[in-house]
N, CA and C atoms of all chains as a GROMACS GRO file, in nm:
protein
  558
    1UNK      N    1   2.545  -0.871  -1.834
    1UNK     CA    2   2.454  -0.939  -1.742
    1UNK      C    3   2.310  -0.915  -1.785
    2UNK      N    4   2.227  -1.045  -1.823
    2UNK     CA    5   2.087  -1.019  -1.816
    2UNK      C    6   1.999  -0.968  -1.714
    3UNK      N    7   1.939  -0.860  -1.741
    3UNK     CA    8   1.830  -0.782  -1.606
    3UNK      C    9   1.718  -0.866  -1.630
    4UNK      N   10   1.672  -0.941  -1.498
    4UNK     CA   11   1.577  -1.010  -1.474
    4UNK      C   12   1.478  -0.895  -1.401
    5UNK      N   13   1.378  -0.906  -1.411
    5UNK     CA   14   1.258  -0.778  -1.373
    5UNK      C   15   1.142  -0.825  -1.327
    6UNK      N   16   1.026  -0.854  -1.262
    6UNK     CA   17   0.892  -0.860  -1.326
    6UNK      C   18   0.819  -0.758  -1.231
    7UNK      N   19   0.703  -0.775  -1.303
    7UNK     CA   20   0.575  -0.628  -1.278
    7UNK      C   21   0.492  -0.740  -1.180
    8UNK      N   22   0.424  -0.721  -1.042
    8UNK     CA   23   0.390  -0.789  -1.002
    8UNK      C   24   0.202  -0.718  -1.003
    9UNK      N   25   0.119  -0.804  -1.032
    9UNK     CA   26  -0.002  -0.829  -1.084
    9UNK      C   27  -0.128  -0.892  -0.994
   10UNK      N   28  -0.213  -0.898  -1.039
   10UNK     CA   29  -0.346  -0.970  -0.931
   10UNK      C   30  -0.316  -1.145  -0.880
   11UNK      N   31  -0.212  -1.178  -0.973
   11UNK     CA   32  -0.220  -1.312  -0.970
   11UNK      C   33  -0.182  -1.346  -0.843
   12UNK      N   34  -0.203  -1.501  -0.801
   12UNK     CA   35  -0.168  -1.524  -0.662
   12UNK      C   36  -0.022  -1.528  -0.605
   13UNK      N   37   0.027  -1.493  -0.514
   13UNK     CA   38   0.138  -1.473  -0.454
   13UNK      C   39   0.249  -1.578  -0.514
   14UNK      N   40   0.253  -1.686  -0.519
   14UNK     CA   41   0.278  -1.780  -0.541
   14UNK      C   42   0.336  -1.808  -0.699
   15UNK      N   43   0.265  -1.748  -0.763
   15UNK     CA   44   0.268  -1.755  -0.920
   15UNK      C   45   0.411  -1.655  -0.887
   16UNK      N   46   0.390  -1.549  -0.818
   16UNK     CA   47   0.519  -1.466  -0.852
   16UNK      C   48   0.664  -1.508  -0.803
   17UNK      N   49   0.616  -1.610  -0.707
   17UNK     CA   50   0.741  -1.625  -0.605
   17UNK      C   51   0.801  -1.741  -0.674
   18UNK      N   52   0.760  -1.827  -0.775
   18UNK     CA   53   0.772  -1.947  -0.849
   18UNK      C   54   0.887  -1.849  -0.977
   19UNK      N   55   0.789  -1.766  -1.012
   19UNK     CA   56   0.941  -1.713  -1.118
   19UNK      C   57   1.064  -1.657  -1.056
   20UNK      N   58   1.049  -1.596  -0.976
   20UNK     CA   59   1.188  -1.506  -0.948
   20UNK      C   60   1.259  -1.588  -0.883
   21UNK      N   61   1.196  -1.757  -0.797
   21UNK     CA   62   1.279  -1.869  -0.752
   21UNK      C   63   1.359  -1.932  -0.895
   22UNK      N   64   1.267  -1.929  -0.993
   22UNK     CA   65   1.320  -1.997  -1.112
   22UNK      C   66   1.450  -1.908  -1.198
   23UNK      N   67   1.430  -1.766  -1.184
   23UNK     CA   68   1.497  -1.639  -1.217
   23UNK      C   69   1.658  -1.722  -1.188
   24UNK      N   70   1.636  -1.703  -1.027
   24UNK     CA   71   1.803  -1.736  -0.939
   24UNK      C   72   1.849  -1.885  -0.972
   25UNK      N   73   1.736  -1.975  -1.004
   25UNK     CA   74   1.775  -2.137  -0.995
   25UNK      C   75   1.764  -2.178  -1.145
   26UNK      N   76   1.678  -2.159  -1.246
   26UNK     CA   77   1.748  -2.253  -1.357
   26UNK      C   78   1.797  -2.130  -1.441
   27UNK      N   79   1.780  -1.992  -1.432
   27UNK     CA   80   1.840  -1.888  -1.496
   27UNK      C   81   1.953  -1.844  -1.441
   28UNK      N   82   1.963  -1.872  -1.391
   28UNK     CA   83   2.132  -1.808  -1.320
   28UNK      C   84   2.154  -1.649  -1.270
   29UNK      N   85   2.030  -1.593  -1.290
   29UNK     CA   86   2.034  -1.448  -1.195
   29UNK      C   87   2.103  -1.419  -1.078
   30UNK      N   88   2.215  -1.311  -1.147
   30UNK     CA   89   2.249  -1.251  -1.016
   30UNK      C   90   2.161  -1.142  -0.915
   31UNK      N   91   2.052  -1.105  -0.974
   31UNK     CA   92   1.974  -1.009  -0.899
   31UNK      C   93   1.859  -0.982  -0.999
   32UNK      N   94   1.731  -0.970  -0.917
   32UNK     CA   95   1.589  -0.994  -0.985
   32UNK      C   96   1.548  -0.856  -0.953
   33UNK      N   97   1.471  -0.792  -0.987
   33UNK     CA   98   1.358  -0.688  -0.958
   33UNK      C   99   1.259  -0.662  -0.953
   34UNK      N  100   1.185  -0.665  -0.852
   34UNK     CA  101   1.059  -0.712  -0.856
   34UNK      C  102   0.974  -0.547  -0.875
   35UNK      N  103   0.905  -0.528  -0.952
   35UNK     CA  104   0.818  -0.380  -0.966
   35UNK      C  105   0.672  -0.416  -0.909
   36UNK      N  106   0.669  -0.274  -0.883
   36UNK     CA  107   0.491  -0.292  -0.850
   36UNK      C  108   0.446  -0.150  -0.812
   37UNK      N  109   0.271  -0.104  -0.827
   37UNK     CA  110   0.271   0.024  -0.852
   37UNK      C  111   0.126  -0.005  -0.778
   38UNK      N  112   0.048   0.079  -0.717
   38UNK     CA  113  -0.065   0.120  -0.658
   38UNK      C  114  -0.130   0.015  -0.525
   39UNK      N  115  -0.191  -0.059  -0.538
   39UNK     CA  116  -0.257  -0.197  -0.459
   39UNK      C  117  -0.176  -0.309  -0.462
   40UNK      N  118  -0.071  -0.322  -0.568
   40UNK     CA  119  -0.027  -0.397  -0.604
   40UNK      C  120   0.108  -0.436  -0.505
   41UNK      N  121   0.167  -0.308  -0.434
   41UNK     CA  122   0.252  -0.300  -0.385
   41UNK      C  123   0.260  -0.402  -0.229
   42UNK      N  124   0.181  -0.404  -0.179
   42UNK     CA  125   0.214  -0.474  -0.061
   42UNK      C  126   0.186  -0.617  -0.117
   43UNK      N  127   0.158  -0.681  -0.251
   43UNK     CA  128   0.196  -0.808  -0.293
   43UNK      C  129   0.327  -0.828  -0.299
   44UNK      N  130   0.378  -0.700  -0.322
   44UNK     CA  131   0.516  -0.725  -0.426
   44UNK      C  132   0.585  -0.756  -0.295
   45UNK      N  133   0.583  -0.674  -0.169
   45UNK     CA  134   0.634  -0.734  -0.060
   45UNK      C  135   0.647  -0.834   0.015
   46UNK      N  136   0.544  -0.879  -0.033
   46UNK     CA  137   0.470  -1.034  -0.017
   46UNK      C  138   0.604  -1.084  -0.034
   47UNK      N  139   0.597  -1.140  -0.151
   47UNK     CA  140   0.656  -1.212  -0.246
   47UNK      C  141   0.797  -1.197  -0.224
   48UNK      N  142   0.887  -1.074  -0.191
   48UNK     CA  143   1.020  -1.050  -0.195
   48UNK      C  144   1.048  -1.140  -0.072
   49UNK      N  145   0.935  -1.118   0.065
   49UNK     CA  146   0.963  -1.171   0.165
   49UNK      C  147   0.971  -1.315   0.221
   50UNK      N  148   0.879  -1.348   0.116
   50UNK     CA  149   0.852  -1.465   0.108
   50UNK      C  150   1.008  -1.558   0.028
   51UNK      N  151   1.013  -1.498  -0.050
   51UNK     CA  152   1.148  -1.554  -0.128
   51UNK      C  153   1.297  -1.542  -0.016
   52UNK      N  154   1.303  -1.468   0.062
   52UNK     CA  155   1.399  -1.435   0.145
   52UNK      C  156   1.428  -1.510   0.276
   53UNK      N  157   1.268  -1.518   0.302
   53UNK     CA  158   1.256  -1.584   0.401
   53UNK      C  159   1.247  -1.752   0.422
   54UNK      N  160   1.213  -1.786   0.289
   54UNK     CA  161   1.157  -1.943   0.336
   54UNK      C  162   1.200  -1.986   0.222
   55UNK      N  163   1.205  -1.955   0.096
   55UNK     CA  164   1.232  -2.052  -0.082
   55UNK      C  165   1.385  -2.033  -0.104
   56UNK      N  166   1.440  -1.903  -0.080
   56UNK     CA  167   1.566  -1.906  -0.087
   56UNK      C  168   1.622  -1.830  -0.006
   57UNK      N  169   1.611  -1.881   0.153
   57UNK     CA  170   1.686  -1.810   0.300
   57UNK      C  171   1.813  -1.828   0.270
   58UNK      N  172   1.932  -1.736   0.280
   58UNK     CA  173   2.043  -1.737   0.307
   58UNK      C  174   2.087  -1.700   0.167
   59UNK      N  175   2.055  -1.735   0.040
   59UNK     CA  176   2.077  -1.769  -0.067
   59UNK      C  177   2.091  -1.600  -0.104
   60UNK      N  178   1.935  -1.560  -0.071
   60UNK     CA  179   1.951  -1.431  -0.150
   60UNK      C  180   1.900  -1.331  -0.094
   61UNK      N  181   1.872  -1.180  -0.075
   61UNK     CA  182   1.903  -1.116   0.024
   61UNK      C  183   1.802  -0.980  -0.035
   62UNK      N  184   1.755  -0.914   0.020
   62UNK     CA  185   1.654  -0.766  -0.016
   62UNK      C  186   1.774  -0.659  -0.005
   63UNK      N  187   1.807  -0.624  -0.119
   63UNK     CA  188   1.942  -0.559  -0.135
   63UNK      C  189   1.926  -0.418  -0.153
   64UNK      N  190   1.823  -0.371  -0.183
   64UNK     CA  191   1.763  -0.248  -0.223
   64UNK      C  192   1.600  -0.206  -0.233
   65UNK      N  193   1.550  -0.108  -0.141
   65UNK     CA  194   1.385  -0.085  -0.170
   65UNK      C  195   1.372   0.090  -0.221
   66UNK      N  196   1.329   0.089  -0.324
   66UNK     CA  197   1.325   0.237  -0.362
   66UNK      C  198   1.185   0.276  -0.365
   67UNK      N  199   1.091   0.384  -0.299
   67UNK     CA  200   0.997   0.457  -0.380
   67UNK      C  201   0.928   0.508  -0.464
   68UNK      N  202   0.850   0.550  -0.522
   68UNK     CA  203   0.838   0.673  -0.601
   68UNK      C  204   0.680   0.671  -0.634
   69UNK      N  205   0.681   0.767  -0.704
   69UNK     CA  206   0.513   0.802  -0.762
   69UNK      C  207   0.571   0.848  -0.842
   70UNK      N  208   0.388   0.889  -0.945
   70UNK     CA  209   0.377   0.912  -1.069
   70UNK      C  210   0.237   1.019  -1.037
   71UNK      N  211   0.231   1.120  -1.138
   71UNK     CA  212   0.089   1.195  -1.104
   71UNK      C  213   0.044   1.156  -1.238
   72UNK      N  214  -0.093   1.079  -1.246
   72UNK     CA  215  -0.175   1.102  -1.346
   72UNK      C  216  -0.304   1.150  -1.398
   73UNK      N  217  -0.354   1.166  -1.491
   73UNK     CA  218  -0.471   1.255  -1.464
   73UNK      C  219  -0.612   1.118  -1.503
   74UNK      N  220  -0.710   1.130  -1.434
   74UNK     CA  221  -0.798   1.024  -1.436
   74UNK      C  222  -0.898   1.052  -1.540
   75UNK      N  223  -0.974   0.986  -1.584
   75UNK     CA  224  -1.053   1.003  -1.661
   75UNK      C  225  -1.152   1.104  -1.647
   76UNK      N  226  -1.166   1.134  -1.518
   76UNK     CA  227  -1.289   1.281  -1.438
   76UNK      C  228  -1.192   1.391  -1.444
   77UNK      N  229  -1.073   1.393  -1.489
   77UNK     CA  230  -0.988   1.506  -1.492
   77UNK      C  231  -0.905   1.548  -1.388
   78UNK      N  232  -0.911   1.445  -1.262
   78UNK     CA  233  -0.851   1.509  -1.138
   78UNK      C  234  -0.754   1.432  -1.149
   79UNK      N  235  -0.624   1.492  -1.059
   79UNK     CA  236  -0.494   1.431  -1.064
   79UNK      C  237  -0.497   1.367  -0.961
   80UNK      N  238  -0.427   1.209  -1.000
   80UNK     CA  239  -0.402   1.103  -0.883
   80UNK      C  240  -0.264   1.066  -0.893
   81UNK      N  241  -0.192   1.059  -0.729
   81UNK     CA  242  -0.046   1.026  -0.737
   81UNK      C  243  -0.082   0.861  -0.718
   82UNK      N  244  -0.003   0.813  -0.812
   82UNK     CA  245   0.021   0.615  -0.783
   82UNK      C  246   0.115   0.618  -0.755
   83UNK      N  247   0.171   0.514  -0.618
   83UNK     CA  248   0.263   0.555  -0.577
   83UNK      C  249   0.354   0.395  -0.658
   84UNK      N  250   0.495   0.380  -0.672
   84UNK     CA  251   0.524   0.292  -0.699
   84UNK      C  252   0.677   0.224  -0.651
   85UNK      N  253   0.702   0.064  -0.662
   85UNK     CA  254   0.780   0.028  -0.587
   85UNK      C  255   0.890  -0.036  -0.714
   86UNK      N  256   1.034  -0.036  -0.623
   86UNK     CA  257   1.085  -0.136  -0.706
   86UNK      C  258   1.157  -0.194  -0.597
   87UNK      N  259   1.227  -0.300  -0.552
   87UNK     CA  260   1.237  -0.399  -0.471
   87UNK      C  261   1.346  -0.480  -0.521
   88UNK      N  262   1.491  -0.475  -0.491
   88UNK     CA  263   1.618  -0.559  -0.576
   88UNK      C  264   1.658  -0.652  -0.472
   89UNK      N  265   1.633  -0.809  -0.549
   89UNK     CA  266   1.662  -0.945  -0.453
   89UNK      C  267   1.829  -0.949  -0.574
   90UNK      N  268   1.945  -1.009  -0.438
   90UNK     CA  269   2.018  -1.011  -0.482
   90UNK      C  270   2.114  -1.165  -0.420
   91UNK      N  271   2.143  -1.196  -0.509
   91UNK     CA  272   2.248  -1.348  -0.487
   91UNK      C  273   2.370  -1.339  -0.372
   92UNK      N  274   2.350  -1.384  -0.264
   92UNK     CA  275   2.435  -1.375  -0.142
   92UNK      C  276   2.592  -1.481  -0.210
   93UNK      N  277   2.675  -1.438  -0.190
   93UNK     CA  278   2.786  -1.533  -0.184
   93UNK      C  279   2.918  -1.523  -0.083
   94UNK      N  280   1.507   1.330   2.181
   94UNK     CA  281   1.425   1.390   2.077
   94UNK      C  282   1.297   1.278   2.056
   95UNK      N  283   1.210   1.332   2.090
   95UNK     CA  284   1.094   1.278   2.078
   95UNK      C  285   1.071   1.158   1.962
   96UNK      N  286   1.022   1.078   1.972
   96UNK     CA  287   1.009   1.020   1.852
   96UNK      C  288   0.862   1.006   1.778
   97UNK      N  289   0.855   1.029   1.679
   97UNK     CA  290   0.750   1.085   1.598
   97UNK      C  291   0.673   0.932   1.495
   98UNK      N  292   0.603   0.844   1.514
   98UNK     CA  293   0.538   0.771   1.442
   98UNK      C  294   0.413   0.727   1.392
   99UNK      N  295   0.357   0.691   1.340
   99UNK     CA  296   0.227   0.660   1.330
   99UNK      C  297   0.175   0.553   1.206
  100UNK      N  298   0.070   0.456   1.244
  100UNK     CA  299   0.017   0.343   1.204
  100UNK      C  300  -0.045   0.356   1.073
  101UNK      N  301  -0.069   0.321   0.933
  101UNK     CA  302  -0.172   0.325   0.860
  101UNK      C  303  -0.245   0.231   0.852
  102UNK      N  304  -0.340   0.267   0.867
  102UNK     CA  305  -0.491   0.190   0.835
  102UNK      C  306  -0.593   0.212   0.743
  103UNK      N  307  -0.718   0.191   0.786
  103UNK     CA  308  -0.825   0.233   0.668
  103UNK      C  309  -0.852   0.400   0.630
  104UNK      N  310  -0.839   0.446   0.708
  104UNK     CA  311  -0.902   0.562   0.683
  104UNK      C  312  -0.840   0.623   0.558
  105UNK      N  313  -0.876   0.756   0.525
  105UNK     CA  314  -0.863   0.797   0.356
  105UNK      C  315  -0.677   0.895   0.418
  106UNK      N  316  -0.633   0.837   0.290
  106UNK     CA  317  -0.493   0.886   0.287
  106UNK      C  318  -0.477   1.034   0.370
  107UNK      N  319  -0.563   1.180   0.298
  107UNK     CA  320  -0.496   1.262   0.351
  107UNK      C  321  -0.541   1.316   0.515
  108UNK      N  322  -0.602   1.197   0.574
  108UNK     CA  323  -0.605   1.229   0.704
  108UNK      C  324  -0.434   1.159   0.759
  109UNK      N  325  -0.384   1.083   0.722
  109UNK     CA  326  -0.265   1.057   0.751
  109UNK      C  327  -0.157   1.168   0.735
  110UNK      N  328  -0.156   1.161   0.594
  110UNK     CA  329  -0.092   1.298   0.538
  110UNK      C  330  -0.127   1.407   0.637
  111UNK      N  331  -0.230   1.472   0.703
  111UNK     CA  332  -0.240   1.559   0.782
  111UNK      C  333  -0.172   1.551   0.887
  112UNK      N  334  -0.153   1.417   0.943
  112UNK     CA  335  -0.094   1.395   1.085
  112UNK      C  336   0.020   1.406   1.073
  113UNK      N  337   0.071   1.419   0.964
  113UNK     CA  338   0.204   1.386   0.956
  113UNK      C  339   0.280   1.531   0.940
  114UNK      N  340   0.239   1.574   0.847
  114UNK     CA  341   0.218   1.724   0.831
  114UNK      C  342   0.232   1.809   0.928
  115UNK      N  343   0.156   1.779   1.051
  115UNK     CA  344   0.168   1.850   1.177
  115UNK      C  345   0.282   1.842   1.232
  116UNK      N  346   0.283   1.662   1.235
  116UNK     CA  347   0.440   1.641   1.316
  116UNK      C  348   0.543   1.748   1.287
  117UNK      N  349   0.545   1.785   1.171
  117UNK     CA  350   0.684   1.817   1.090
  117UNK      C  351   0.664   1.987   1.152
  118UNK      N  352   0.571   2.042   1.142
  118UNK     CA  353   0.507   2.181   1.130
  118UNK      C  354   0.481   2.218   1.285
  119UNK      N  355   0.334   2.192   1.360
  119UNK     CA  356   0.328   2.271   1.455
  119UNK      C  357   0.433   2.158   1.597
  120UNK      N  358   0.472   2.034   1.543
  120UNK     CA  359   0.546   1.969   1.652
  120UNK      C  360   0.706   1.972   1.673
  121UNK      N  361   0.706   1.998   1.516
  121UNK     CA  362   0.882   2.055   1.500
  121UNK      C  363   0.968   1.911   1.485
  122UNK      N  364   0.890   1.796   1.444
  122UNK     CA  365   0.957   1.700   1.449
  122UNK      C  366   1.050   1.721   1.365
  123UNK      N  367   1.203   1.642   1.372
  123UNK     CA  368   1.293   1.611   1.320
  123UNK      C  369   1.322   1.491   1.208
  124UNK      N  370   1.203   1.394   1.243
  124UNK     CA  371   1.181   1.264   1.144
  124UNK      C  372   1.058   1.187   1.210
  125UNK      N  373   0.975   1.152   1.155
  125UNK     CA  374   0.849   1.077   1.128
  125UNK      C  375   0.935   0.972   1.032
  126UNK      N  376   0.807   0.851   1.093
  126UNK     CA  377   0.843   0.702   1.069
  126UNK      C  378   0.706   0.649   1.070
  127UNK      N  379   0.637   0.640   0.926
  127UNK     CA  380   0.536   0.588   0.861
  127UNK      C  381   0.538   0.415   0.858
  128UNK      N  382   0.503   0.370   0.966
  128UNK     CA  383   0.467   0.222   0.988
  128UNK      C  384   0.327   0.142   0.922
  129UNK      N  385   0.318   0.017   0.865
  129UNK     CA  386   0.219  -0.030   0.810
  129UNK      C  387   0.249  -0.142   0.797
  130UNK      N  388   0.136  -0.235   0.775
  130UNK     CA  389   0.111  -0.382   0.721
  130UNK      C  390   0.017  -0.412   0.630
  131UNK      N  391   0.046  -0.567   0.600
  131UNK     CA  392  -0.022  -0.624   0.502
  131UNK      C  393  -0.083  -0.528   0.420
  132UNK      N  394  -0.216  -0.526   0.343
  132UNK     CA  395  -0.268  -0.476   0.243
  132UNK      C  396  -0.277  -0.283   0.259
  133UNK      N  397  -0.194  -0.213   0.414
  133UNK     CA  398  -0.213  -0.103   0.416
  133UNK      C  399  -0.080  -0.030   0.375
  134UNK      N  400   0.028  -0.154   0.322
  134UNK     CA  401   0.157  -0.098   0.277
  134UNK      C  402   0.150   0.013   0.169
  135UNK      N  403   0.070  -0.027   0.067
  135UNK     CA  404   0.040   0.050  -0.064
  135UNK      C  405  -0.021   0.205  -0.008
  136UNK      N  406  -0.095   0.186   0.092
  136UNK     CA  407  -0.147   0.317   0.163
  136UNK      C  408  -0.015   0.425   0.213
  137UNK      N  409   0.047   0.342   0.246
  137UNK     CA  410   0.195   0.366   0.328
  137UNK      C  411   0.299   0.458   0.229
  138UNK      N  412   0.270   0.370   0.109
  138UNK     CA  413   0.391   0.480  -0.001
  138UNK      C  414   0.288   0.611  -0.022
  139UNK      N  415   0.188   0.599  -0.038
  139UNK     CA  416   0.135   0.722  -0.110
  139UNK      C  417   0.102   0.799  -0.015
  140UNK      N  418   0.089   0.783   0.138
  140UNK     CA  419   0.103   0.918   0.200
  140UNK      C  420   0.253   0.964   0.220
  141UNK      N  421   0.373   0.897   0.211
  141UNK     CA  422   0.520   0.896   0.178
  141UNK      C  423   0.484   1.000   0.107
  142UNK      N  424   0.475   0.946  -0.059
  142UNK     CA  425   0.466   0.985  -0.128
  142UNK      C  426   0.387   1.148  -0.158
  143UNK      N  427   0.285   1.149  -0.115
  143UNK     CA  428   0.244   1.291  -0.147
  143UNK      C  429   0.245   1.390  -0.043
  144UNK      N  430   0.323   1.360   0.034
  144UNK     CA  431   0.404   1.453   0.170
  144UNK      C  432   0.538   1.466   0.062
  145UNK      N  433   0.642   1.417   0.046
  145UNK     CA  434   0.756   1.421   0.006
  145UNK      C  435   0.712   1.527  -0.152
  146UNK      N  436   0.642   1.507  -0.264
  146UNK     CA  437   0.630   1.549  -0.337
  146UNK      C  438   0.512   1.715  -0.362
  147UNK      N  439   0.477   1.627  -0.270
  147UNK     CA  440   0.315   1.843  -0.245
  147UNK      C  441   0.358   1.892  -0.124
  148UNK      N  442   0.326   1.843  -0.017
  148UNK     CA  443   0.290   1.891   0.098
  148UNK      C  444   0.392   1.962   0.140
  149UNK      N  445   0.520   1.916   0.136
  149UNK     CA  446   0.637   1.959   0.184
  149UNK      C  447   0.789   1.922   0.128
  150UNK      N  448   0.706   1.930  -0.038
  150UNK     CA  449   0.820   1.946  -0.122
  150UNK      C  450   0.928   2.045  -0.071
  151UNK      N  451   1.067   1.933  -0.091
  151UNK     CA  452   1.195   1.992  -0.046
  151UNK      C  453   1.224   2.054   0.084
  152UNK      N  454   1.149   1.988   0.169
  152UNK     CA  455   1.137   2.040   0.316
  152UNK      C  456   1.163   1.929   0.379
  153UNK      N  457   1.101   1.756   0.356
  153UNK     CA  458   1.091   1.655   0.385
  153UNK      C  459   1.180   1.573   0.290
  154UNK      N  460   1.241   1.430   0.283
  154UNK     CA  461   1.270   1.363   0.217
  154UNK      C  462   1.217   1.202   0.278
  155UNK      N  463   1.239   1.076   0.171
  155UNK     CA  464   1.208   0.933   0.212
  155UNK      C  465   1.377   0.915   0.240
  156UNK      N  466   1.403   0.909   0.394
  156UNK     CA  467   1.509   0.868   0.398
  156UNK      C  468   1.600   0.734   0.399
  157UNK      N  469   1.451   0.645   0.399
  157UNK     CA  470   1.486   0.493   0.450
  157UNK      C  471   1.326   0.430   0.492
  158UNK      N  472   1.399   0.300   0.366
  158UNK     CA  473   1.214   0.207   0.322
  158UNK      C  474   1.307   0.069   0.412
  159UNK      N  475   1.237   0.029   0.505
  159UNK     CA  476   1.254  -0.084   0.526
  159UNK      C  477   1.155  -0.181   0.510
  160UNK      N  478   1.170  -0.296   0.484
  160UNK     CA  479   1.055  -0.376   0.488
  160UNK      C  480   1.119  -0.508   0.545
  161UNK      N  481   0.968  -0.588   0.589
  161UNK     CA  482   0.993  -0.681   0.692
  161UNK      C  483   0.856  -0.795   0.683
  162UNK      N  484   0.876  -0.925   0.775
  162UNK     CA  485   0.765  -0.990   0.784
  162UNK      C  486   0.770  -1.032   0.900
  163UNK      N  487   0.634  -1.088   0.930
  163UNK     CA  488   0.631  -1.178   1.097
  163UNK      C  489   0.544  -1.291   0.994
  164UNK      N  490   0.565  -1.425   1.022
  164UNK     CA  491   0.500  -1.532   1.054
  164UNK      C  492   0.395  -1.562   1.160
  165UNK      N  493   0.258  -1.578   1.111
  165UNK     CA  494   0.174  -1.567   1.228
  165UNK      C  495   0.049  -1.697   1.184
  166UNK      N  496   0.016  -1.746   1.297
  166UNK     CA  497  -0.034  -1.848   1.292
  166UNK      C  498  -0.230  -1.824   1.267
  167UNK      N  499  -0.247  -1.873   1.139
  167UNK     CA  500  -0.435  -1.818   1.106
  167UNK      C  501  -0.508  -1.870   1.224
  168UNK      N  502  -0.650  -1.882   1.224
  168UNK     CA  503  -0.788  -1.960   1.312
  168UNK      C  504  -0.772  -2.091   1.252
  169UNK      N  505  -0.736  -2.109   1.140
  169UNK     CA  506  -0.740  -2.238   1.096
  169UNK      C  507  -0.601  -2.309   1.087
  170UNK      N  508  -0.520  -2.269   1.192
  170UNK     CA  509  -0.420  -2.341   1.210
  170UNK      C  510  -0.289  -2.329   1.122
  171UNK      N  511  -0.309  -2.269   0.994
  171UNK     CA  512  -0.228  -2.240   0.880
  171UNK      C  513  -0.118  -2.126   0.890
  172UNK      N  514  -0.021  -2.142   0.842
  172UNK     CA  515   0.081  -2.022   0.903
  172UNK      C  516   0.075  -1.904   0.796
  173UNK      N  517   0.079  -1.800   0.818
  173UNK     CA  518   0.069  -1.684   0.749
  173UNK      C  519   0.145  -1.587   0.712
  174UNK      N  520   0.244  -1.572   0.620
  174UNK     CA  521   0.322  -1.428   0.658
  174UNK      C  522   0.272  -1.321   0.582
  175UNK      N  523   0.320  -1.231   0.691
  175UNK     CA  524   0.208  -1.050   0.683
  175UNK      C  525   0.347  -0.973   0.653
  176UNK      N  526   0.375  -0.920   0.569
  176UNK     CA  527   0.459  -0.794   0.538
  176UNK      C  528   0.456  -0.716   0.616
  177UNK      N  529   0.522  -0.609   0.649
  177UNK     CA  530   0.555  -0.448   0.710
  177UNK      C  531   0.626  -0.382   0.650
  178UNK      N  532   0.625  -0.277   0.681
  178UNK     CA  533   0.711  -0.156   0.617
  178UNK      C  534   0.724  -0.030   0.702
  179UNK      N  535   0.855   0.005   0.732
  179UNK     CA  536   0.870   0.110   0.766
  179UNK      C  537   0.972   0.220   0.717
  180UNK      N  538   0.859   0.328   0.679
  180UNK     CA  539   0.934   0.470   0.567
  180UNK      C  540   0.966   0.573   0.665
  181UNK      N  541   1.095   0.599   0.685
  181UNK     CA  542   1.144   0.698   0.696
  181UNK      C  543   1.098   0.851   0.638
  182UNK      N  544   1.058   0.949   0.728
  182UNK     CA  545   1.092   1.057   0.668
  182UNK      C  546   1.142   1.185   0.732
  183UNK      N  547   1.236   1.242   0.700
  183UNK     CA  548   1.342   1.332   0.785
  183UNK      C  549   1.372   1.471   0.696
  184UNK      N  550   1.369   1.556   0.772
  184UNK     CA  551   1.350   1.694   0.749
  184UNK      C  552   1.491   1.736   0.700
  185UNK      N  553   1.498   1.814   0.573
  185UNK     CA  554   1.605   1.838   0.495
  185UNK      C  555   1.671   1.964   0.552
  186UNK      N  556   1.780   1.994   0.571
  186UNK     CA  557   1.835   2.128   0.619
  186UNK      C  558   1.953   2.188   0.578
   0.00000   0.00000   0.00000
């Protein structure tokens, strides 16, 4: 099975919700993953919800939400936790 | 058993993290439930996040990420959906 994935980014909501619709409909994905890490994260929710709720209701389903962080050290030397998401849309049948 | 929750908003992460902290410590809570929306979700993992990993490493765990939306109608008539999230966190024993 191909792992469908994407990193979700500044771009507009829309741009993201257009691939992972295209992921399930001309790719044949059984389950997408949507990532996302710092500010980025409540897009990524955006987008999962948005796909669930209104582009492909019934179709496909928020099957899994996991956590996590990362500690990195910043350029001033102090350590910052980013926290990060991964988010698994999955094909209802 | 009491139930233990609280909102994120603007203010700077480890005043959350503090509140939460308490719950667990001088209130004796059993599980805190880190609630948030739209653009304060990302706020939401990283006080998760650096409670579960510093504050009260192996004392606390993320027991359960839910996420959610409401449909809500803008000033300009346009419909809107706003994300939520609610993180579990429950005391390890």
């Amino acid at each position: 099975m191909t792992d469908f994935s994407l990193y979700i980014g500044g771009k507009p909501t829309m741009s993201y919700v257009t691939n992972v619709v295209m992921y399930f409909t001309t790719q044949n994905a059984e389950a997408v993953i949507i990532k996302s890490r710092g500010k980025f994260i409540s897009s990524a929710v955006e987008v999962a919800e948005v796909i669930q709720k209104q582009f492909l209701k019934d179709k496909v389903i928020i099957s899994d939400v996991k956590i996590d962080s990362q500690e990195l050290i910043a350029k001033d030397g102090k350590k910052v936790r980013v926290p990060t998401m991964e988010i698994s849309l999955t094909k209802t049948d």
